[in-house]
N, C-alpha and C positions, 0 to 999 in steps of 0.2 A: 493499414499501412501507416504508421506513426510517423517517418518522413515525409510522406506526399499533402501531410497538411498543410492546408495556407493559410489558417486562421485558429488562435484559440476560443471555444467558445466557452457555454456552461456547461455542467456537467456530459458525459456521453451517455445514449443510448442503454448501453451497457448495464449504469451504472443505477441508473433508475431503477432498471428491471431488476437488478440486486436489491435496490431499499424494497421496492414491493414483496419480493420476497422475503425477505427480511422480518417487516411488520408483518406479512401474513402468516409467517413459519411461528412467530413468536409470538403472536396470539393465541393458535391454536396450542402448541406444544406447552405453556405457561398456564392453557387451559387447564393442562392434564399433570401438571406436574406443582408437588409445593417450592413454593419460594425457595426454597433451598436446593432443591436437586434442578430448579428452572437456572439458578444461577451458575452451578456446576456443568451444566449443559452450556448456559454461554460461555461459560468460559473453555470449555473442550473444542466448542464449534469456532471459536477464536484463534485458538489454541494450534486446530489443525488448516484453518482458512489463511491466515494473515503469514508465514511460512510461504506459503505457495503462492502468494502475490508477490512477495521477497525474489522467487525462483521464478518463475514467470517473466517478471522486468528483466531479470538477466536473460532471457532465453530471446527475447525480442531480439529483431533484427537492428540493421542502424536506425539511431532516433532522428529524426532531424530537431532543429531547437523549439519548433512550435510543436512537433509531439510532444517533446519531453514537458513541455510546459502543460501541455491537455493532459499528458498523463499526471501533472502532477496538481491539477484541478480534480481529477477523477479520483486521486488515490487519498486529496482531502475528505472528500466525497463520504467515499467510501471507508474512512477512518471517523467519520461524525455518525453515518449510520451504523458503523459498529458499537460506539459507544452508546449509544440509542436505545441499543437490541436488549439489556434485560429491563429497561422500562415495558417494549413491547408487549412483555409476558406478564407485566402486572406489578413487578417488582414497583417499590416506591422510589429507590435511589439505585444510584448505579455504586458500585464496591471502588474503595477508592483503587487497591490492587488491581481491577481488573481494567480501570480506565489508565493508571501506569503500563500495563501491561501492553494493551492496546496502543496506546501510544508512541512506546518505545518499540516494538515491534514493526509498526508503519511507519516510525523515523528511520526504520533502516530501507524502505524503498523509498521515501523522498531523498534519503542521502543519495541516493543513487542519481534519481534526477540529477539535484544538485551539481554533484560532481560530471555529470554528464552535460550540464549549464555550464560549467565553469569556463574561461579561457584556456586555449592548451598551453601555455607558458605556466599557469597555477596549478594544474590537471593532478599531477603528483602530489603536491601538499595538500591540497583539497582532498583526494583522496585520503590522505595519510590523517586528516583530521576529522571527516566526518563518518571514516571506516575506520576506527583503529586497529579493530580485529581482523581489519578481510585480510584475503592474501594476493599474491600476484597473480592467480589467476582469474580472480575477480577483477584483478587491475588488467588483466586483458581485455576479460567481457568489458570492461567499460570503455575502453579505446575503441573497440569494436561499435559499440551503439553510438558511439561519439563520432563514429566514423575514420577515423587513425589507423591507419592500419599498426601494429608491431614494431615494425622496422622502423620504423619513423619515431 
């Protein structure tokens, strides 16, 4: 429950058990795979992961302001050990495409944060600069986690 927190901390629980999987999926799998197809794989596993944190955050219920801040410790978190993941398997560097990728990908659930941080007198341009693309019915879901109802 993202609302009922009282405090931000370090990362959550969650978020952990993600890196561990992570480093342990991508030792083993990096075993078995060359350099090349290891890399292909991160980038699929990326590819289809970081989308669904994007829908997720919308799917939450209202944020209060200290979740939104925990989630957006969690979602740094969780975009370092992404970028992490083809060293894991052995790789020597990480592909610069794939850390763009990665990056701009989880810039669009912090924007969410963000805009859900924002004051409600800025609510609308904030959105309108850190989403260019969304539409209004993302600009609902956001009033909604912000707590606003519609009408308002």
């Amino acid at each position: 429950n993202w609302a009922g927190l009282d405090s931000v901390g370090d990362q959550s629980e969650y978020v952990g058990a993600l890196q561990e999987m992570l480093i342990k999926s991508g030792q083993t799998i990096g075993g078995f795979l060359s350099p090349v197809n290891f890399q292909y794989f991160c980038e699929k596993l990326v590819a289809s992961f970081v989308p669904r944190i994007y829908a997720t955050v919308l799917q939450c219920k209202r944020l209060g302001e200290i979740g939104a801040q925990q989630l957006q410790v969690d979602l740094h978190a969780m975009q370092a050990y992404l970028l992490e993941l083809p060293t894991t398997g052995g790789l020597d560097k990480v592909d610069a495409s794939f850390s763009k990728y990665v990056t701009q990908e989880m810039g669009k659930s912090e924007a969410i944060l963000k805009i859900v941080l924002s004051p409600p007198h800025s609510l609308a341009e904030t959105f309108s600069t850190l989403l260019p693309g969304a539409n209004v019915m993302d600009f609902g879901r956001i009033l909604e986690l912000k707590g606003i109802k519609r009408q308002e």
